[in-house]
N, CA, C and O atoms as CSV, one atom per row, in Angstrom:
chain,resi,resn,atom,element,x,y,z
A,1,UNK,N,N,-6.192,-9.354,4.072
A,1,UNK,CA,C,-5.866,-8.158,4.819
A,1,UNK,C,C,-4.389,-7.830,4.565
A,1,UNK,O,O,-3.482,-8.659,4.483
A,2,UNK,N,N,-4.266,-6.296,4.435
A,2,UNK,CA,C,-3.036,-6.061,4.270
A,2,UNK,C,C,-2.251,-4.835,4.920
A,2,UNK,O,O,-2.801,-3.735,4.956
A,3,UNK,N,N,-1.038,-5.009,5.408
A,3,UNK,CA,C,-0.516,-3.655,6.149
A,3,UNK,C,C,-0.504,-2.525,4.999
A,3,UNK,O,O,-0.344,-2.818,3.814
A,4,UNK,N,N,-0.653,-1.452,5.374
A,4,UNK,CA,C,-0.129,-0.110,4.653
A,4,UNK,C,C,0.489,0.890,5.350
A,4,UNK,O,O,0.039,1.359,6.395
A,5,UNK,N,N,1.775,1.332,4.675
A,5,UNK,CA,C,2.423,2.925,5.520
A,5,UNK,C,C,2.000,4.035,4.634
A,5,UNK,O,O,2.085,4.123,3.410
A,6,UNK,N,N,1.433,5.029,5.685
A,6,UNK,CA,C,0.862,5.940,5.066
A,6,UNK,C,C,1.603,7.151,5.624
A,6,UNK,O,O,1.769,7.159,6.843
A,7,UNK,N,N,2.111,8.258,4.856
A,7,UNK,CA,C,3.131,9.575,5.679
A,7,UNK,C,C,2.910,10.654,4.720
A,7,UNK,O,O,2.233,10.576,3.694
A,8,UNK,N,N,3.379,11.399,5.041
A,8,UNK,CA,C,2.935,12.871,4.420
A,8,UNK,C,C,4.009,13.410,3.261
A,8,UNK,O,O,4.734,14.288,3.728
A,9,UNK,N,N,4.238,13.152,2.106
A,9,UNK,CA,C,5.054,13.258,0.960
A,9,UNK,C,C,5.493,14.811,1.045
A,9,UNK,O,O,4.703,15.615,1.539
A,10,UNK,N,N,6.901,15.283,0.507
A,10,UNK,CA,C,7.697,16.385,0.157
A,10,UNK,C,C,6.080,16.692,-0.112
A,10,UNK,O,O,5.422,16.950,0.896
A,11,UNK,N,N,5.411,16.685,-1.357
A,11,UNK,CA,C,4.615,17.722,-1.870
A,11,UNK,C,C,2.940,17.859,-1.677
A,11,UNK,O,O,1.941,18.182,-2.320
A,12,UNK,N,N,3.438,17.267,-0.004
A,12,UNK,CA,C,1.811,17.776,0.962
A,12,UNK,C,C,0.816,16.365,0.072
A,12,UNK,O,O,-0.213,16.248,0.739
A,13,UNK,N,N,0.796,15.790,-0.591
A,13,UNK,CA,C,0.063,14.608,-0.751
A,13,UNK,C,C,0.468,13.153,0.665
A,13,UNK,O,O,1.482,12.910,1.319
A,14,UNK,N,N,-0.383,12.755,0.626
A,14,UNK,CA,C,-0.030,11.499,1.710
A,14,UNK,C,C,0.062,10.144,0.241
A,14,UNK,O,O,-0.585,9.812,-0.752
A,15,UNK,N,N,1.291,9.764,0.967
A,15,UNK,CA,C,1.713,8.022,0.348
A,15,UNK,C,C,1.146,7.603,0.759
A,15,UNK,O,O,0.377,8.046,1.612
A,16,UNK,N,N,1.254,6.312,0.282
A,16,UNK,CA,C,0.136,5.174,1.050
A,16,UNK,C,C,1.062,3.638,0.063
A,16,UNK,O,O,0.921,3.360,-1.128
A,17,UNK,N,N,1.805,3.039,0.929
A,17,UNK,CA,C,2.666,1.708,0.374
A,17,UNK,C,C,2.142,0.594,0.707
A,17,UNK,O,O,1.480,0.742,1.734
A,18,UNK,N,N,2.129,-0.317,0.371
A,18,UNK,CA,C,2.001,-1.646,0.792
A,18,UNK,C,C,3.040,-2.561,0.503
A,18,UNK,O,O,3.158,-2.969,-0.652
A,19,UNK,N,N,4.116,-3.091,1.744
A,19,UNK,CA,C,5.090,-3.060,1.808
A,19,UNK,C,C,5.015,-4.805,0.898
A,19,UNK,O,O,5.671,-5.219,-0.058
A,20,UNK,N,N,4.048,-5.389,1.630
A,20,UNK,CA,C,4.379,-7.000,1.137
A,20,UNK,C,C,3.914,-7.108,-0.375
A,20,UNK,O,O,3.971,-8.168,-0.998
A,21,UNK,N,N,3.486,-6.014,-0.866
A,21,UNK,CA,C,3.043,-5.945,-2.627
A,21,UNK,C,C,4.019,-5.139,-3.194
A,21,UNK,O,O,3.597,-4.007,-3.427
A,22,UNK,N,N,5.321,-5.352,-3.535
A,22,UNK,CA,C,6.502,-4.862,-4.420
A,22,UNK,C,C,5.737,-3.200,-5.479
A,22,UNK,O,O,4.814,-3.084,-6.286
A,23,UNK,N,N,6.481,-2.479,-5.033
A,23,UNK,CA,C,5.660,-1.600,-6.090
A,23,UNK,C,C,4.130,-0.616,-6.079
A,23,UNK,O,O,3.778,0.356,-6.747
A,24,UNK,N,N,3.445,-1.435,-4.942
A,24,UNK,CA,C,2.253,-1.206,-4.758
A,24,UNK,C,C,2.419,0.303,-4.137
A,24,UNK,O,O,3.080,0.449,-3.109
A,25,UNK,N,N,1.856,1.323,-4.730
A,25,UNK,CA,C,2.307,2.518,-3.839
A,25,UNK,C,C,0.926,3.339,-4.365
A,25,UNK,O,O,0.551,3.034,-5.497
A,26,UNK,N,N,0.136,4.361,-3.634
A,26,UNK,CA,C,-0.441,5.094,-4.196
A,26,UNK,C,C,-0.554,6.617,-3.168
A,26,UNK,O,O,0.163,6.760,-2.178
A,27,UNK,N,N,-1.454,7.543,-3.565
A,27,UNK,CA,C,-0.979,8.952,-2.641
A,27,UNK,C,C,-2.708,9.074,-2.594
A,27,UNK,O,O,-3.605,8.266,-2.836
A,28,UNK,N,N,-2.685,10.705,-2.094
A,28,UNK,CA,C,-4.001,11.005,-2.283
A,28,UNK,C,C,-3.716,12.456,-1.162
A,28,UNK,O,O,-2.639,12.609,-0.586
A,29,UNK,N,N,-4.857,13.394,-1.018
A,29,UNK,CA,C,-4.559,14.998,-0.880
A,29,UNK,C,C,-5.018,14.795,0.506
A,29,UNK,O,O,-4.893,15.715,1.315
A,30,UNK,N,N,-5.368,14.036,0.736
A,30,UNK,CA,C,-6.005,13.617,2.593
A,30,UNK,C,C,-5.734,12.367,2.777
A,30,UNK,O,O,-5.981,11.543,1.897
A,31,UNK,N,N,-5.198,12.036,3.920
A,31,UNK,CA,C,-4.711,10.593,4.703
A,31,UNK,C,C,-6.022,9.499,4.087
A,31,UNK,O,O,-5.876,8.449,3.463
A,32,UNK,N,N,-7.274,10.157,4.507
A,32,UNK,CA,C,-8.667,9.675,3.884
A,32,UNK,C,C,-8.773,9.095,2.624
A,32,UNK,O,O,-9.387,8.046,2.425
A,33,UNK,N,N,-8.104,9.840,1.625
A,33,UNK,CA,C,-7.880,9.601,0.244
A,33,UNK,C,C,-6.827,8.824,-0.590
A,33,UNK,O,O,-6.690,8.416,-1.743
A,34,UNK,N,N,-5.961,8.834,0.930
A,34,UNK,CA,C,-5.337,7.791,0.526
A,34,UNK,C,C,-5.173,6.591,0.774
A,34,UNK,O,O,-4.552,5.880,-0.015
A,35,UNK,N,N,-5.755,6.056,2.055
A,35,UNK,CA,C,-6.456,4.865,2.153
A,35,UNK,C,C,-7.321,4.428,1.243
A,35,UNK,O,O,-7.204,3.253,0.897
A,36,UNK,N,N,-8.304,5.188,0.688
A,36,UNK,CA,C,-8.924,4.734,-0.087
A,36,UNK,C,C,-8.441,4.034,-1.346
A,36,UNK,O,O,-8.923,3.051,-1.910
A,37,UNK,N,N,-6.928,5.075,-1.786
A,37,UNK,CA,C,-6.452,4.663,-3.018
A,37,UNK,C,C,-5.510,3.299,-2.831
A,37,UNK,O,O,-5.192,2.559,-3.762
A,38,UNK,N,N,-5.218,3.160,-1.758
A,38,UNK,CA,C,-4.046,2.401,-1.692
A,38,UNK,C,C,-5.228,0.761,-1.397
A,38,UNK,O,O,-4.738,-0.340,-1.653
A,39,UNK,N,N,-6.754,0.861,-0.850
A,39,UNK,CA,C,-7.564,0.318,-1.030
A,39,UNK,C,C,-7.456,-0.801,-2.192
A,39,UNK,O,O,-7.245,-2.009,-2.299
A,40,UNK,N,N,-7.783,0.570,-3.170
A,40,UNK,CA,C,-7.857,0.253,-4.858
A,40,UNK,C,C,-6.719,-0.495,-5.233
A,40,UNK,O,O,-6.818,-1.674,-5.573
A,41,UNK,N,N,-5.042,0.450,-5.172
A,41,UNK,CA,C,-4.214,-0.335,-5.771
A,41,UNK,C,C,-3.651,-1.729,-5.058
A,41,UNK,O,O,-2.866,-2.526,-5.572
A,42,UNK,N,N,-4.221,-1.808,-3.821
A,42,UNK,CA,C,-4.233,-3.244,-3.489
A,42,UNK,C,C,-5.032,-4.717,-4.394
A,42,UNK,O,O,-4.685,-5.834,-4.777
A,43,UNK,N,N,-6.024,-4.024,-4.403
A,43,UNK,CA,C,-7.323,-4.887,-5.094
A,43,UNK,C,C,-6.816,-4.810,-6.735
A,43,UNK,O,O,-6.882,-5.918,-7.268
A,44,UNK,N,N,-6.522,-4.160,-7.272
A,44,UNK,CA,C,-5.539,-4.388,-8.410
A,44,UNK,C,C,-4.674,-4.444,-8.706
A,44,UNK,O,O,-4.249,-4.036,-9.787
A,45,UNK,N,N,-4.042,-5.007,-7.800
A,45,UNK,CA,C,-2.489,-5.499,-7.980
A,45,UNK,C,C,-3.087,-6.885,-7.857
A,45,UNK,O,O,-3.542,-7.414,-8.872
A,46,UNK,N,N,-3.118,-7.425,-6.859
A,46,UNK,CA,C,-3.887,-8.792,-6.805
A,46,UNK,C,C,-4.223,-9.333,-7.831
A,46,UNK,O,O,-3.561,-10.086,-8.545
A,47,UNK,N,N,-5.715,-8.820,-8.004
A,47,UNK,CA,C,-6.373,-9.219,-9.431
A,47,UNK,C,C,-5.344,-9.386,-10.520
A,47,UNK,O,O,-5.364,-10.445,-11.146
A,48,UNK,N,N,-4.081,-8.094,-10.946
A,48,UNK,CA,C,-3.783,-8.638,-12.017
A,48,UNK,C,C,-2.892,-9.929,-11.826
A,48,UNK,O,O,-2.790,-10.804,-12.687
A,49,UNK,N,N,-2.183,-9.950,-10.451
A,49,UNK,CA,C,-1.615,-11.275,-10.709
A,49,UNK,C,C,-2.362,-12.609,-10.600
A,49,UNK,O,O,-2.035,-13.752,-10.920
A,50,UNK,N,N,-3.441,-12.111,-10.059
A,50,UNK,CA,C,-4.388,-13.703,-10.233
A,50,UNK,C,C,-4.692,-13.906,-11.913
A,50,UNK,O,O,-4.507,-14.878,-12.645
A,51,UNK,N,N,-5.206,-12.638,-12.161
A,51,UNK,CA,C,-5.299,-12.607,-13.975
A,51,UNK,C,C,-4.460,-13.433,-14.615
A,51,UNK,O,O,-4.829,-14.057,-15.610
A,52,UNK,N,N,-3.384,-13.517,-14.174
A,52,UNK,CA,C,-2.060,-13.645,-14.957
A,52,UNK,C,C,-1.224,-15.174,-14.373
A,52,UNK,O,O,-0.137,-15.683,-14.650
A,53,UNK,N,N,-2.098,-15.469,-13.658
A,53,UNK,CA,C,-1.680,-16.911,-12.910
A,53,UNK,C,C,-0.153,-16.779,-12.503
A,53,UNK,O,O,0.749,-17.553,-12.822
A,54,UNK,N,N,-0.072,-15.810,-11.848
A,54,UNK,CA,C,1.213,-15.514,-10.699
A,54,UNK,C,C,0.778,-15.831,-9.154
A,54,UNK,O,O,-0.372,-15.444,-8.945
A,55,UNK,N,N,1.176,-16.216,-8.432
A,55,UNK,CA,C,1.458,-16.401,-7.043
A,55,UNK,C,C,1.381,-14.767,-6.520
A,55,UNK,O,O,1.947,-13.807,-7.042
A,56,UNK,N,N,0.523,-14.776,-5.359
A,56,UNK,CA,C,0.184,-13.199,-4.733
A,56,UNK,C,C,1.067,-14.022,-3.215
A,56,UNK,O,O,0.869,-15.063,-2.589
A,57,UNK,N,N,2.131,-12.829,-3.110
A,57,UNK,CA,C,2.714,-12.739,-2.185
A,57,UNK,C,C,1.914,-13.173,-0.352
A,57,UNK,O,O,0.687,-13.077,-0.401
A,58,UNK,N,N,2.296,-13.467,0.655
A,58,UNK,CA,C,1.585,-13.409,1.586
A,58,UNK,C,C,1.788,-12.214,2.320
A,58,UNK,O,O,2.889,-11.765,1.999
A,59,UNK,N,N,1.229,-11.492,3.159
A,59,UNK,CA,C,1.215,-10.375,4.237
A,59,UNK,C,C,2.311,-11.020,5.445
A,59,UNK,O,O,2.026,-11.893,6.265
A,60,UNK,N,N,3.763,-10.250,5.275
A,60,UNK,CA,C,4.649,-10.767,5.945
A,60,UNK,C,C,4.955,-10.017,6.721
A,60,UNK,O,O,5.344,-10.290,7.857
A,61,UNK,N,N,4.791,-8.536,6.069
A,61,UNK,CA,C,5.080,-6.980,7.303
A,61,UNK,C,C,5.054,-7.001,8.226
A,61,UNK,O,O,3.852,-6.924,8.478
A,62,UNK,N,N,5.616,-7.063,9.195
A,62,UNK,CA,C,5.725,-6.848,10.575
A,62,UNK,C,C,6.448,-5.110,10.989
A,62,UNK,O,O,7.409,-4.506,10.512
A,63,UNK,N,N,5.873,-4.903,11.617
A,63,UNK,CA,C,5.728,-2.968,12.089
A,63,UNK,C,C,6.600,-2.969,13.620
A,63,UNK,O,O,6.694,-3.893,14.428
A,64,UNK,N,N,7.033,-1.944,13.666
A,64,UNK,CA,C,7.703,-1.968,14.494
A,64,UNK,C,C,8.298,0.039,14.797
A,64,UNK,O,O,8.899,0.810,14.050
A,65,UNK,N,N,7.854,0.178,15.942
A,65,UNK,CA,C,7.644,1.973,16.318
A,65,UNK,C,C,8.719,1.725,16.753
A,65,UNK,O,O,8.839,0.726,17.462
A,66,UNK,N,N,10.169,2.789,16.389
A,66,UNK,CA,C,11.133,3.171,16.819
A,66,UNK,C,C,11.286,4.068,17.628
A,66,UNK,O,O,11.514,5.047,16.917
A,67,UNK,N,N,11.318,4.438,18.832
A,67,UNK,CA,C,11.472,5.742,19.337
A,67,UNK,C,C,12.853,6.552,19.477
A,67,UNK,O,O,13.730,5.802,19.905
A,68,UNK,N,N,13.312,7.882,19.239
A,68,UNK,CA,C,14.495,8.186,18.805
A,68,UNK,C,C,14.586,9.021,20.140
A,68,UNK,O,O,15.606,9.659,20.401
């Protein structure tokens, strides 16, 4: 299981990060779509470092709502 931040990009696409996977970033045209993608680039980020006999990071994210 893994955290993801998902927010609404300059150009109306939604991000979608996964903070404890370096890099791991994907978008998509609905919040919907981008869960889904960020789904995907989770599951292949992984894979390639298992591929590749690298060490997969652990889920360290901790979240935290700021109110201003």
């Amino acid at each position: 299981m893994r955290q993801a931040i998902i927010y609404l990009g300059e150009d109306d696409y939604y991000v979608a990060e996964c903070p404890s996977l370096p890099g791991c970033i994907s978008q998509g045209r609905t919040r919907e779509e981008a869960i889904i993608n960020i789904r995907e680039a989770i599951q292949g980020y992984i894979a390639a470092l298992e591929q590749d006999s690298l060490p997969v990071p652990p889920e360290k994210f901790d979240a935290l709502l700021v109110a201003v």
